[in-house]
Phi, psi and omega in degrees: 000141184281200165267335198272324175314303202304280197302335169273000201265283177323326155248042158087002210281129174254340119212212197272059173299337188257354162287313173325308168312308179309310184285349185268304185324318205269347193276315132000321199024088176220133191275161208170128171258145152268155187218166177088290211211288170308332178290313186275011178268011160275309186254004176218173198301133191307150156248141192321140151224123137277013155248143180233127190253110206219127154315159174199153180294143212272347184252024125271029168274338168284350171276319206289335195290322201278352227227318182276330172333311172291010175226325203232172188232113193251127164244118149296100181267169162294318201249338196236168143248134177267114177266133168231151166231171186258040203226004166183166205266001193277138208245123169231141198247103171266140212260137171273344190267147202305327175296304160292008175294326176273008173311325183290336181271348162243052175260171171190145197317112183241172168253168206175104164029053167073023162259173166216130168210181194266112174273151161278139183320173182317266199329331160279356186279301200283324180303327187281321170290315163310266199328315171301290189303346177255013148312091197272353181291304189328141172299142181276002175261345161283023184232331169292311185313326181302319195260353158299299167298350175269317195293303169341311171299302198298304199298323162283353185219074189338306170303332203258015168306314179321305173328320220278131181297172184292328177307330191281293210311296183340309195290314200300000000 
């Protein structure tokens, strides 16, 4: 079994909904990272995720909204568009604030369970899990999952502790 075999056989996929996302992006050319749970499984040993947390340059999000209608079922957030299908369980978050825009431009082609798409660097991986986890709105078992992922980064990559506010280093 491949990894991509792998990640649709886990999220239930009858089909390939995130190459289908990947292929509109790339036909399209509307740039774009991932970020979030998957994004730190580019640079540390992988974990399970059905959520993909992904960026688009901010003046392509209304075409792209209008361009997945014909695939995805778009739920409208404060912060997001959430896309889902019944043709699979992986749930994708196109993310709006404004703060991860520049992530994309220092993003670069990574594998993510046998895909190869464009991640946001480490650091920019680990700044967005900080922002997530200090999110007092947030659910506290995503904000353990955020800070679970924040240790996963530091402990394979030591140097990026420096990063970290002093509230976070305490947890570690």
């Amino acid at each position: 079994m491949t990894k991509k075999e792998f990640m649709n056989s886990v999220s239930n996929g009858q089909e390939d909904i995130l190459q289908q996302l990947l292929d509109l992006l790339n036909e399209r050319k509307i740039d774009y990272c991932v970020i979030g749970g998957l994004a730190v499984n580019a640079y540390v040993e992988p974990v399970v995720s059905l959520d993909l947390d992904i960026v688009v340059v901010a003046e392509a999000i209304r075409n792209l909204i209008k361009m997945v209608e014909k695939i995805f079922t778009i739920e409208k957030f404060p912060h997001s568009f959430n896309f889902s299908s019944p043709k699979s369980d992986l749930r994708i978050q196109l993310q709006l604030d404004s703060r991860y825009q520049p992530f994309i431009s220092r993003s670069s082609i990574r594998d993510i369970m046998g895909y190869k798409v464009k991640v946001a660097a480490m650091e920019d991986v680990l700044q967005g899990k900080i922002w997530a986890y200090s999110d007092e709105q947030r659910r506290k078992s995503k904000r353990q999952k955020d800070l679970a992922d924040i240790f996963r980064l530091v402990e394979s990559y030591p140097k990026l502790k420096d990063l970290l506010p002093e509230s976070i280093k305490t947890e570690l």
